[in-house]
C-alpha positions as CSV (number, residue, x, y, z in Angstrom):
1,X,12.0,184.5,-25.1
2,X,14.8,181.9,-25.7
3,X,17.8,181.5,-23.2
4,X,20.5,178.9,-23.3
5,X,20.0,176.5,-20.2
6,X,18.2,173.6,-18.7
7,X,15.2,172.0,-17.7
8,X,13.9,168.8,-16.5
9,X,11.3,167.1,-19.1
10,X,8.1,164.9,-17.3
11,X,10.6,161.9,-17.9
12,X,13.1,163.1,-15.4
13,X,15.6,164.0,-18.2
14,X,17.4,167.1,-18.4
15,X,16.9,168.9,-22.2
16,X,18.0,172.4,-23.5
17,X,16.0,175.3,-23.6
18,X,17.5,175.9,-27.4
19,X,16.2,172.2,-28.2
20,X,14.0,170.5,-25.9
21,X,12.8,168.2,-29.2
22,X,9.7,166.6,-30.1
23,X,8.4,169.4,-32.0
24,X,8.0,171.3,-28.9
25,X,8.9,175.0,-28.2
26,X,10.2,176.6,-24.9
27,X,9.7,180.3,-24.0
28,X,12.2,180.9,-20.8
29,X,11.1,183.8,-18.0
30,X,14.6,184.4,-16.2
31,X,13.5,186.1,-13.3
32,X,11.2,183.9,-12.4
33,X,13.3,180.6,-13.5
34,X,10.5,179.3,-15.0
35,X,10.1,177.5,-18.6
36,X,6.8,177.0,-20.9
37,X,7.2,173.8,-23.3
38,X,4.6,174.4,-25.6
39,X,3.5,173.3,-29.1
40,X,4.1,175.2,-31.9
41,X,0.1,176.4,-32.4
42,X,0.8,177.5,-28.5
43,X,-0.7,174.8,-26.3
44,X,1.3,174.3,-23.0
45,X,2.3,170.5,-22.6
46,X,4.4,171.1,-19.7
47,X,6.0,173.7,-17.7
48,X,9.4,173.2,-15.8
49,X,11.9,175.1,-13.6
50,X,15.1,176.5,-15.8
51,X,18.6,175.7,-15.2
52,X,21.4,178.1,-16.4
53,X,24.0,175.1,-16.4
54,X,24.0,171.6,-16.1
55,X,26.0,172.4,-12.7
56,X,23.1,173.9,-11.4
57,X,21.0,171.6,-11.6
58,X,23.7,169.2,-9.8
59,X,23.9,171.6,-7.0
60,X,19.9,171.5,-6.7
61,X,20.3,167.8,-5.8
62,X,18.7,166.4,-9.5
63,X,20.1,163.6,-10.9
64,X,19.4,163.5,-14.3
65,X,21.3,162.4,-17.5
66,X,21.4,165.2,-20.7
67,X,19.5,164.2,-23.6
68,X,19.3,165.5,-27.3
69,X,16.7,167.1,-28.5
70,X,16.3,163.8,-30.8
71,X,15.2,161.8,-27.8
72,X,11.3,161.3,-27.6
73,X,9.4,162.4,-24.9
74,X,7.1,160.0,-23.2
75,X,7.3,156.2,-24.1
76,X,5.5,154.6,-26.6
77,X,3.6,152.6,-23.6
78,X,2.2,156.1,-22.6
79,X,0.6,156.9,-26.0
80,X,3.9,158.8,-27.5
């Protein structure tokens, strides 16, 4: 299921839901506030708490710049 809003990549950055980048795919669960980042043959490469609004995630204390969906995930020193 796809939600606009926010989560925090394994960078620290803050990405949206509607294009966390890298060829990845996010599936949202509202209730539970939770995000799957996934590939798109399924595999789960990370999993993250979502954000309705970039003020939310302020208020929960994370400091975290916005990034496109352009931006790579990982550094090249990490294998990416």
């Amino acid at each position: 299921m796809m939600s606009s809003g926010y989560f925090v990549d394994w960078d620290g950055n803050v990405r949206s839901v509607d294009d966390p980048g890298g060829g990845y795919l996010c599936e949202a669960d509202l209730p539970a506030r939770y995000v799957a980042i996934t590939t798109k043959t399924g595999t789960l490469v990370h999993e993250a708490t979502f954000y309705r609004s970039l003020a939310d995630i302020e208020k929960a204390g994370i400091k975290a710049g916005l990034v496109p969906g352009a931006h790579p995930w990982g550094r090249k020193a990490d294998g990416f």
